[in-house]
N, C-alpha and C positions, 0 to 999 in steps of 0.2 A: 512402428514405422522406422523410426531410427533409436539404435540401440549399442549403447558404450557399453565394452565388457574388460575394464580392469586396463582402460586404457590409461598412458603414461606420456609423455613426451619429454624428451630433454633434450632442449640447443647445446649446440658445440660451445665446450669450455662445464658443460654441466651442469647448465641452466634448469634446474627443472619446473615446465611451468603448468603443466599438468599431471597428477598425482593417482595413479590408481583408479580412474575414472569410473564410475557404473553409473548408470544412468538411462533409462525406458521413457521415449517419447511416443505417446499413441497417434496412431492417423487422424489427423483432421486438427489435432492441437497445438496451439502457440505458447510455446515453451520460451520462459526470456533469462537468460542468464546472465547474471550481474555480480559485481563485485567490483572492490576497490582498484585499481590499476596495479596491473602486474598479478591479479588472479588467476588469471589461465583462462577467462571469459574467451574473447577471439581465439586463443590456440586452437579449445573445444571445437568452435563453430568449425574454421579452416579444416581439422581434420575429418567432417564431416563430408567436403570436397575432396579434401584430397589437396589440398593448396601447400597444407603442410603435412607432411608423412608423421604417424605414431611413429613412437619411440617402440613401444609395445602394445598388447591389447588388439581386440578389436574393435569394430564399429560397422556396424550392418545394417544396414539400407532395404526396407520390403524383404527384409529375409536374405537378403544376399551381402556377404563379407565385401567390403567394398576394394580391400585389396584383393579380391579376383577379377577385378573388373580395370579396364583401360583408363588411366586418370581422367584422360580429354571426354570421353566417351561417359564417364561419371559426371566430369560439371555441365555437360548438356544434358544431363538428367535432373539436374539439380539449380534451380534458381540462384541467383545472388545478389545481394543489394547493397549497396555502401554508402559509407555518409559521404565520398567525393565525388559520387554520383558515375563519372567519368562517360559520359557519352561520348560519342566520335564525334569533333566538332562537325567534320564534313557529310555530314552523314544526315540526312530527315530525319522529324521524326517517325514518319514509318520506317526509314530505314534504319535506323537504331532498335526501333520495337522486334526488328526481325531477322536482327544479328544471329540469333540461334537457330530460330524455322529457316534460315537459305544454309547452317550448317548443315542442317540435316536433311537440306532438299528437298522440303515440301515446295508444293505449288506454287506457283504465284497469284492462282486465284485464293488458294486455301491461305497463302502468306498475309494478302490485301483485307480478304473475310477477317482475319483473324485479329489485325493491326484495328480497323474498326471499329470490333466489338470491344476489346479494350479500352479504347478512348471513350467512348460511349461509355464504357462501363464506370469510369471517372467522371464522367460530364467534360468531358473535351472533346466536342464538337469535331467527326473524323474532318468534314469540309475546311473546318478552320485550323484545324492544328497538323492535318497529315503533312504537308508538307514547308512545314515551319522546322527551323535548324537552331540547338540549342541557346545559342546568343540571343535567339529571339524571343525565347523562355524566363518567365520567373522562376527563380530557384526555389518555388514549390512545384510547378511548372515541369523544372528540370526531374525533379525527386521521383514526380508520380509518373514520368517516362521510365525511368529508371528501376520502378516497380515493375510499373507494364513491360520493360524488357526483359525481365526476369522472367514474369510468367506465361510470356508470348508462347512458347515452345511447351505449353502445359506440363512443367515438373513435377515431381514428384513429392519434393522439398524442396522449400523455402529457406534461405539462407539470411538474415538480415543482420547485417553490421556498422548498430550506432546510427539506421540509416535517414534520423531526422536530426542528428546531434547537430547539424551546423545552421540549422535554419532557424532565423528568430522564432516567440515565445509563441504567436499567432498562426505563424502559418504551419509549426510544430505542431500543434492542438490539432487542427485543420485535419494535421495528413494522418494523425493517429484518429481520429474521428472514421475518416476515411477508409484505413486500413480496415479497422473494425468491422465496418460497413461490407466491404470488401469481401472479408472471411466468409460473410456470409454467403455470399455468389459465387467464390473459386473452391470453399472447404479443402485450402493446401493444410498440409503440416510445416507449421514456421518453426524455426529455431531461431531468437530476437536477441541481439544480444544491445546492452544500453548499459548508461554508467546512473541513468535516474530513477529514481526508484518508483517516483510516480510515474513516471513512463510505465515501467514494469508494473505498475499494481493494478494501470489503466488498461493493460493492454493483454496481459499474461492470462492462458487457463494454469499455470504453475509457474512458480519463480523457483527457480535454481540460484542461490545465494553461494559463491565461493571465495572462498579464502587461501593466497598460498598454495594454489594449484588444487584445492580439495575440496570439496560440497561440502558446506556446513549443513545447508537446510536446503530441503527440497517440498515443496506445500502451493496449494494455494493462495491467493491473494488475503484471502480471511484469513486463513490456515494462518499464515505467515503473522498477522498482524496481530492473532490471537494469541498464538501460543509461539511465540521467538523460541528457539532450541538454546540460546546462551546471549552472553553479555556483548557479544561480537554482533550480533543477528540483532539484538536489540537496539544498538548505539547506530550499525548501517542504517536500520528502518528510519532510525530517531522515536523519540518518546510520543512526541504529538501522534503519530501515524497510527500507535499501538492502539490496537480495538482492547481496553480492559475490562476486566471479568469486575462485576459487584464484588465478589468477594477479595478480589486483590486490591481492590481501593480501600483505602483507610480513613477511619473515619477523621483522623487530624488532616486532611487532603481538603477537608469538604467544610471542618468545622468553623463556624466565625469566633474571633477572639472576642475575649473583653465582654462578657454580656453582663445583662444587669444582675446586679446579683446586692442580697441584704442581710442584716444579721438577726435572727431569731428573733432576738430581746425588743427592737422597733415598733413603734405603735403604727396601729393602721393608719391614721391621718400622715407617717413619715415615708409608711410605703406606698401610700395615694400621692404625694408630691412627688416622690424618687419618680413613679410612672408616670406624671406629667413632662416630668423635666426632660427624660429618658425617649419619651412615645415610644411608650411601651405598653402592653395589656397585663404581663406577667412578671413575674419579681422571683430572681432564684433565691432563695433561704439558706443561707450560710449562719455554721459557727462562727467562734472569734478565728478562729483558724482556718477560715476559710473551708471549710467542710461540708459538701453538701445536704442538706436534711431533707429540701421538698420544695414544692412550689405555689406559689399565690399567686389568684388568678385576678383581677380587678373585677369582674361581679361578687367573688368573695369577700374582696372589701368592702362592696357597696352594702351587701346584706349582713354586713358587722357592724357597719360604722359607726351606731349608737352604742353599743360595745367595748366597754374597757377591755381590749383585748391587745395580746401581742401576736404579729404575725406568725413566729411558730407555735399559736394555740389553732389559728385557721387554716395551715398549710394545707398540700394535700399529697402524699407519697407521690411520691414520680420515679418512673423508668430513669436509669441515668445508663449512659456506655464507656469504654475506656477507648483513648486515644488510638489506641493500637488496633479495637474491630474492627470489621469490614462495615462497610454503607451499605451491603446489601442487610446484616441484622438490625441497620438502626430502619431502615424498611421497613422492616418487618415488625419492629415495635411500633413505627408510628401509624400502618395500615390496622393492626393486632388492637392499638389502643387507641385510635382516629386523633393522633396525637398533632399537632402542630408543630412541635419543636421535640429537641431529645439533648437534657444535658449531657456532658462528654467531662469527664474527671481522670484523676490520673489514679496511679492501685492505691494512695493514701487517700483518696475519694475529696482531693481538693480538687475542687472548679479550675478547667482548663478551657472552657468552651463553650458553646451549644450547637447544635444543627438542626437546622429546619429546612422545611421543606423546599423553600427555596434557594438555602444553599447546597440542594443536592441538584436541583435543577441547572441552578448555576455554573455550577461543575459541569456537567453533563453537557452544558452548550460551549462553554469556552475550550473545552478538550474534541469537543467536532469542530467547533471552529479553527 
């Protein structure tokens, strides 16, 4: 539906703020392009309309290059939305919704039908809102006129620029809630451009991420959050957002410090009190060097305890892992050996750690949270 082909743009003085552009939007999809200010995000969009002329390149619209076509005669083809809203104070809102159907001469029955079904289509009631004039509007009020007149004239594309950015944190939600909803009823093709990311992750079937006039990453909202293309892509998302692979988590992420831990030579009655004191059930077995041997369980104590024995005669071999694997193989050891816990050592195999079961749960919530 709309298609960048090596498009470029540079302002006078030799600004360049869009870079070699390509880029394939399909019909019916909401495409949101983001990045830090002064990416080239808005230039993109504009020359979409036609607001701002390419430098070089194309940009083609349903198959047709849009510099063969009359500019004025293009943004009546094409929606547009902005976060200043700008309605005509003087003007209803049906006569705002239908700024572009009296440019292009439709009816005034088909103009009135049409102004209805949109308000309807929002839930603004056509009886109570048709002939209400912006001042009388809440500025979500205002916003979702300002959609409705965009789409009045059924476009072809959807233009949106930033167009919830200035509205508080609620009625923001509200109107992306809405839009949503929306897609579903008009199936436009949007191009969204926003400077928030959860906006974009909320709202996007792809995110277009740029930098410096140039696509870094083009993906999915998953796509994007799973696999970042660079350290630029990952710092814009930020880290909380990142969906991370089992295997990119390490197991010092997940691991608790300080566990209890004993040395070899102790008698059972020393590693029955170290577990009380501790509340604990299990006791890791260290050398004098802190080096891990194995593990004792408290029913192995309880069935020695008449036993002159020392706990590294009752240990019992244990799985251990190194700080640096991944949590999805300490998984897999503890699923493999229906393990509770998994000591974590460092390559001289001195005690750095343990992980159990619920410190990978716990990870796991405090990173979605």
């Amino acid at each position: 539906m709309v298609t960048f082909e090596n498009v470029t743009k540079i302002y006078p003085g030799g600004v360049t703020a869009v870079k070699d552009m390509n880029l394939n939007i399909a019909k019916g999809e909401l495409v949101v392009l983001i990045g830090p200010s002064g990416c080239g995000k808005t230039s993109s969009l504009k020359m979409i309309n036609r607001l701002i002329e390419p430098s070089s390149g194309k940009i083609i619209v349903n198959g047709i290059d849009t510099q063969k076509l009359d500019g004025v005669e293009l943004r009546r083809r094409i929606g547009y939305v902005i976060q200043d809203i700008a309605l005509f104070p003087h003007k209803n809102v049906a006569g705002n919704i239908a700024t572009v159907p009296r440019l292009k001469k439709w009816h005034s029955e088909r103009i009135q039908a049409r102004v209805d079904e949109l308000l309807t289509m929002v839930d603004m009631d056509p009886a109570l809102f048709r002939n209400r004039y912006p001042s009388e509007l809440s500025g979500g009020q205002q916003q979702r006129i300002g959609v409705l007149r965009a789409l009045a004239a059924e476009p072809e594309v959807l233009l949106m620029d930033e167009p919830f950015g200035a509205l508080d944190p609620i009625t923001r939600e509200q109107l992306q809630d809405e839009l949503k909803r929306l897609r579903q009823k008009v199936k436009k093709t949007i191009v969204f451009v926003t400077h928030d990311m959860d906006e974009a992750l909320k709202l996007g079937d792809r995110i277009v991420l740029m930098k410096e006039g140039r696509i870094v990453q083009v993906d999915t909202p998953e796509g994007i959050l799973r696999e970042p293309a660079n350290d630029f892509v990952r710092s814009f998302i930020g880290e909380k957002r990142l969906i991370r692979q089992p295997d990119k988590v390490m197991v010092h992420e997940v691991m608790l410090t300080n566990p209890t831990c004993i040395e070899a030579d102790k008698g059972l009655h020393q590693g029955l009190e170290l577990m009380r004191e501790e509340s604990v059930d299990s006791l890791l077995i260290v050398d004098e060097l802190q080096g891990f041997l194995g593990v004792v369980e408290v029913q192995t104590i309880q069935l020695n305890l008449t036993q002159r024995k020392s706990l590294g005669e009752i240990m019992s071999s244990w799985p251990r892992v190194l700080e640096k694997d991944s949590v999805k193989e300490v998984v897999k050891l503890m699923v493999a050996g229906d393990l509770r816990f998994v000591p974590v050592v460092d390559e001289k195999n001195h005690i750095k750690g343990i992980v159990t079961r619920a410190s990978v749960v716990n990870f796991v919530l405090d990173y979605m949270s």
